[in-house]
Every structure is written in structure tokens, then in C-alpha cells.
C-alpha positions in Angstrom: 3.4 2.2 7.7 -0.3 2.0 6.6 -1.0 -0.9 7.9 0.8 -0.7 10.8 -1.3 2.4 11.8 -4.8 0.1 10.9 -3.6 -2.6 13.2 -3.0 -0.2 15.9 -6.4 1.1 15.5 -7.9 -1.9 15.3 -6.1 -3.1 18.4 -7.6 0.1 20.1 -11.1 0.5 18.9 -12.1 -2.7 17.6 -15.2 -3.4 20.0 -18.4 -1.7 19.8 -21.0 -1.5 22.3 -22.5 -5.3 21.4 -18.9 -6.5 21.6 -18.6 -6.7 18.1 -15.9 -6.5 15.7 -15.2 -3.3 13.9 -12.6 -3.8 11.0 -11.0 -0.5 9.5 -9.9 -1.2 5.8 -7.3 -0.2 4.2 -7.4 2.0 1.5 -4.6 1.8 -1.5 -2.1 4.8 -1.6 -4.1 5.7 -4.9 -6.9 6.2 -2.6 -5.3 8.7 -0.6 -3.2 10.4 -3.0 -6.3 11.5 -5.4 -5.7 14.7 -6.4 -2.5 15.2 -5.3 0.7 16.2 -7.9 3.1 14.4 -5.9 4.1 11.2 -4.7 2.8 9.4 -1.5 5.5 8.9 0.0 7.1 12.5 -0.3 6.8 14.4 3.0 4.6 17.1 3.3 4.5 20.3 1.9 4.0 24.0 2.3 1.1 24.5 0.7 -0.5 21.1 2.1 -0.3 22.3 5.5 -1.4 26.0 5.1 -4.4 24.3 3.4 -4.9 21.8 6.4 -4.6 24.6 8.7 -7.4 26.6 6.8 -9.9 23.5 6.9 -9.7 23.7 11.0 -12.9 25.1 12.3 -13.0 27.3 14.9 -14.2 27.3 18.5 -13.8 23.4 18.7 -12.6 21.9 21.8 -8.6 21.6 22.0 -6.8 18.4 22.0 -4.5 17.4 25.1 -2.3 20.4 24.0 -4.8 23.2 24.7 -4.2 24.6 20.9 -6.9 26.2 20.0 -7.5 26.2 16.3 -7.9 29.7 15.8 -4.0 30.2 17.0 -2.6 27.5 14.1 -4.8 29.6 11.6 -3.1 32.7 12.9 0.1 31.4 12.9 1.2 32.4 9.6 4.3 31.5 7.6 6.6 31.2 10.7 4.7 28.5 12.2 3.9 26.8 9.2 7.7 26.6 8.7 7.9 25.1 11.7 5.2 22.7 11.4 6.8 21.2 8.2 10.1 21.1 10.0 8.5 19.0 12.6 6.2 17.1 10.3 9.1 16.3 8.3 11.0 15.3 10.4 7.7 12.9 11.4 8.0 11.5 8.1 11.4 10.5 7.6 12.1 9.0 10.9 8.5 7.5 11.3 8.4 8.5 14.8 6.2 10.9 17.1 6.2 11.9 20.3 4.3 9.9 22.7 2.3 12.9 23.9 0.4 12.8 20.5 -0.8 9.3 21.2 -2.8 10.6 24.0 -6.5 10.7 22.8 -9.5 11.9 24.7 -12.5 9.8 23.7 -16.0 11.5 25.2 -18.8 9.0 24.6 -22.2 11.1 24.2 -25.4 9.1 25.0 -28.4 9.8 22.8 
């Protein structure tokens, strides 16, 4: 599924403003499970997604859902429940909706 998700990206974003090529790598599942007391390929917990909910800053702009961050934090147990229901579900079936492949990409000129 890893790799998968790089060749997608690289499909996407793989020119730069020179027309170059820009290669994601791929990183082991070592890599990414650092740290971690489980396996990879166990689906997310409880605790892993109050913790990712408490890294989201605040007053950032909202994604194509209009979710602000500050409602996530605030959502307490009942949504994260319901987020690991949903991200579970994510996991075992290895399928999302096509609404969170919409991206909004902003270039910023310096």
C-alpha cells in the first residue's frame, strides 16, 4: 500500500517549476513505526488519534471539509470513537472516500 500511495504522488507532483523530476522515497515500515509499541500494520488506535488530534494547530485554514481544527480538538471521546470507527474501517478495506482526494494546492510566490 506504501508504494502504491508514492507512485500516486509521484504521478501527481512529480514536476517542479524547471520541469524537473521530483522522486519521493520510500521509507521502510521501521522507518515509520519508530517509537511505536505496536505493529505497522495494526489499525489505529485510541490513543494515536487523540494524540494526532492534539498536535493540530489552531486557526489554520480548513481543508475542502471546512473543519476547523479547533472543533476535532474539542471533540472529545465521542468523536474520537468515531474517528477510529471510520479510520478503521480505512484500514481494513484500504479504501477512502473520493472527497478526501480533493486537495487544494495554493502556490505562494516569493
Amino acid at each position: 500500500m506504501l508504494d502504491r500511495w508514492v507512485r500516486h504522488c509521484n504521478k501527481l507532483l512529480n514536476k517542479s517549476k524547471n520541469n524537473e523530476y521530483v522522486t519521493f522515497t520510500t521509507i521502510s515500515c521501521n522507518q515509520i513505526s519508530k517509537g511505536r509499541s505496536q505493529d505497522i500494520t495494526d489499525d489505529p488506535t485510541t490513543e494515536e488519534i487523540e494524540t494526532t488530534l492534539k498536535k493540530l494547530k489552531n486557526s489554520k485554514a480548513n481543508g475542502t471539509d471546512n473543519i476547523p481544527a479547533e472543533l476535532l480538538k474539542s471533540g472529545g471521546d465521542r468523536l474520537q470513537q468515531w474517528l477510529k470507527h471510520i479510520f478503521s474501517s480505512i484500514w481494513i478495506n484500504e479504501e477512502t472516500s473520493k472527497e478526501w482526494l480533493k486537495i487544494i494546492i495554493c502556490p505562494l510566490h516569493k
